[in-house]
C-alpha positions in Angstrom: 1.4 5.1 -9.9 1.8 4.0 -13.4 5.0 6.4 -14.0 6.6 4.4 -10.6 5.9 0.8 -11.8 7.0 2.0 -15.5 10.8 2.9 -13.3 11.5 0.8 -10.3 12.5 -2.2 -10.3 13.2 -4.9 -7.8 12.6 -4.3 -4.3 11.6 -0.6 -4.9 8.8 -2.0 -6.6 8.0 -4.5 -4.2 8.2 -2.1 -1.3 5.8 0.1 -3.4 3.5 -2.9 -3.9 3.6 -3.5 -0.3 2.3 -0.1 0.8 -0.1 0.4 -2.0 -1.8 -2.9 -1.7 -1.8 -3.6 1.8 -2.5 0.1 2.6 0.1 -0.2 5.4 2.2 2.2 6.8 5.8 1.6 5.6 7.6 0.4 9.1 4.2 -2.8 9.2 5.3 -3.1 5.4 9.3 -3.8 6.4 8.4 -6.3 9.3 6.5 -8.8 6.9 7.5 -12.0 6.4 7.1 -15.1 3.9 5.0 -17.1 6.6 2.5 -13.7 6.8 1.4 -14.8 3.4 -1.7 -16.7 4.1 -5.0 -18.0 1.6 -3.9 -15.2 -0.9 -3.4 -12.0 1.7 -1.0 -11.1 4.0 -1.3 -11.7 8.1 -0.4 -8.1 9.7 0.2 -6.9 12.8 0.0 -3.0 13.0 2.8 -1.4 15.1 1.0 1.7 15.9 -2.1 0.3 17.0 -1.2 -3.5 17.7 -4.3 -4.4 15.8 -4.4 -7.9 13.9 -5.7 -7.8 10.5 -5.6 -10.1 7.0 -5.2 -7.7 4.0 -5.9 -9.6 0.4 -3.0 -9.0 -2.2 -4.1 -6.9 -5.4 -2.9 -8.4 -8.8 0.3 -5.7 -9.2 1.4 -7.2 -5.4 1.1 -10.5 -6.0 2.8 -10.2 -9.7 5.5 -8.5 -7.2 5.8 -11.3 -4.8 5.5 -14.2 -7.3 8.5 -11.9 -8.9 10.4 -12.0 -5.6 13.2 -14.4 -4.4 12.9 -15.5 -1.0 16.2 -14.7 0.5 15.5 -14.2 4.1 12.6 -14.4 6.5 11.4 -11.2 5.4 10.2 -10.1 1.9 12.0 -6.5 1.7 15.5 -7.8 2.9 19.0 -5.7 3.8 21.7 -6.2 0.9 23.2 -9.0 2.9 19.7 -11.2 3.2 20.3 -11.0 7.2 17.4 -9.1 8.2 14.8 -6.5 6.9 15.1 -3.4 4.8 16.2 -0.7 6.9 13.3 2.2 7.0 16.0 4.5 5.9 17.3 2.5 3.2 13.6 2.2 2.2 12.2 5.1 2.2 15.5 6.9 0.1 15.1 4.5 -2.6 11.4 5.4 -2.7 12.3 9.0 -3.0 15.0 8.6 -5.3 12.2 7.2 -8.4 9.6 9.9 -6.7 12.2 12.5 -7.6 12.8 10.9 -10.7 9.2 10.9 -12.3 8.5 14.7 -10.5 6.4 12.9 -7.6 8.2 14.8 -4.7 5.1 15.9 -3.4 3.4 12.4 -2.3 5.3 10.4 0.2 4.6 6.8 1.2 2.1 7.8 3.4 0.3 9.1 0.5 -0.2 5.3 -0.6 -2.1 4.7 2.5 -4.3 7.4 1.5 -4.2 5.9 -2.2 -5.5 2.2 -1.4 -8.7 3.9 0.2 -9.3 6.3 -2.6 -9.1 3.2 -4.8 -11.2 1.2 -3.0 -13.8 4.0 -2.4 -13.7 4.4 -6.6 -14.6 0.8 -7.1 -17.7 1.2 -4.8 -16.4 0.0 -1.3 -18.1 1.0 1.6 -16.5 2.4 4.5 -16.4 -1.1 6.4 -14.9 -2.4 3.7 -12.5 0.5 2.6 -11.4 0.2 6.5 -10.5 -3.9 6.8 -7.9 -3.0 4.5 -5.6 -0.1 6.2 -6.8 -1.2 9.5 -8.6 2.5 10.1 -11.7 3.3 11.8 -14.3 4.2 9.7 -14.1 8.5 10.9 -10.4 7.5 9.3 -11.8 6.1 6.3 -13.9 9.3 5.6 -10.8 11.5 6.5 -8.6 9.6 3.6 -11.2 10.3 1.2 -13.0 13.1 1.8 -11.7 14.8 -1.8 -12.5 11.7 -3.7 -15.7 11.0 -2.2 -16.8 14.4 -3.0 -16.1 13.3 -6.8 -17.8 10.2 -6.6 -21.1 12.5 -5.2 -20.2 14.7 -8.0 -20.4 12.0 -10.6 -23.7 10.7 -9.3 -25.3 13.8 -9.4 -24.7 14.4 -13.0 -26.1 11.0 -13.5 -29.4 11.9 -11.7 -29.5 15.1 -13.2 -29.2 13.4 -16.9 
């Protein structure tokens, strides 16, 4: 994550601020608008399960969209401000700084799978870890089975000290 902020720029970076700190998948983060933003989160309306939710912006996304000129309805805009970011268009400049920091191997999807891990870290519970990306809690657990089993790790070697 740091090696991708340290090289994109622009609406890369926004696009990656989107899916990290909404936890969205990257078609919801392409459909968001200026008027989503709302009492410091973002209104969203999931396409794959229709499901309304209010996701609060993390520091690095609102750095991001303070950074952002509003040229169009939407925040990730086409070259020509008429309309959103094609997913395309998107998802090829993503790759192009994954391939340039050697981070072929985790997709955007991954960042879906990264906003629960970090919220499981700082000591979220599964309700909460799930308002975020919208999942169900079985969802949640799925995400972050590897970290979690850290986190139990961790505790145990507290105990055990």
């Amino acid at each position: 994550m740091d090696a991708f902020r340290a090289v994109a720029t622009g609406r890369t970076l926004l696009a990656f601020e989107l899916l990290l700190g909404s936890g969205q998948r990257i078609g919801d983060v392409l459909k968001m608008k200026w008027s989503d933003l709302e009492d410091g989160g973002l209104n969203v309306k999931q396409g794959k399960t229709g499901k309304p939710l209010w996701v609060p912006l993390t520091a690095q996304l609102h750095a991001a969209l303070d950074a952002t000129p509003k040229r169009s309805v939407f925040i990730l805009t086409n070259e020509a401000a008429t309309g959103p970011w094609s997913y395309r268009g998107a998802a090829q400049a993503i790759r192009k700084i994954r391939a340039q920091i050697g981070a072929l191997d985790y997709d955007n999807h991954a960042l879906r799978y990264t906003a629960a891990v970090e919220l499981l870290n700082a000591g979220a519970d599964d309700d909460v870890i799930a308002a975020v990306p919208g999942q169900s809690t079985a969802m949640v657990r799925h995400y972050t089975r590897s970290a979690r089993q850290k986190v139990r790790a961790l505790k145990a070697r507290e105990i055990r000290t």
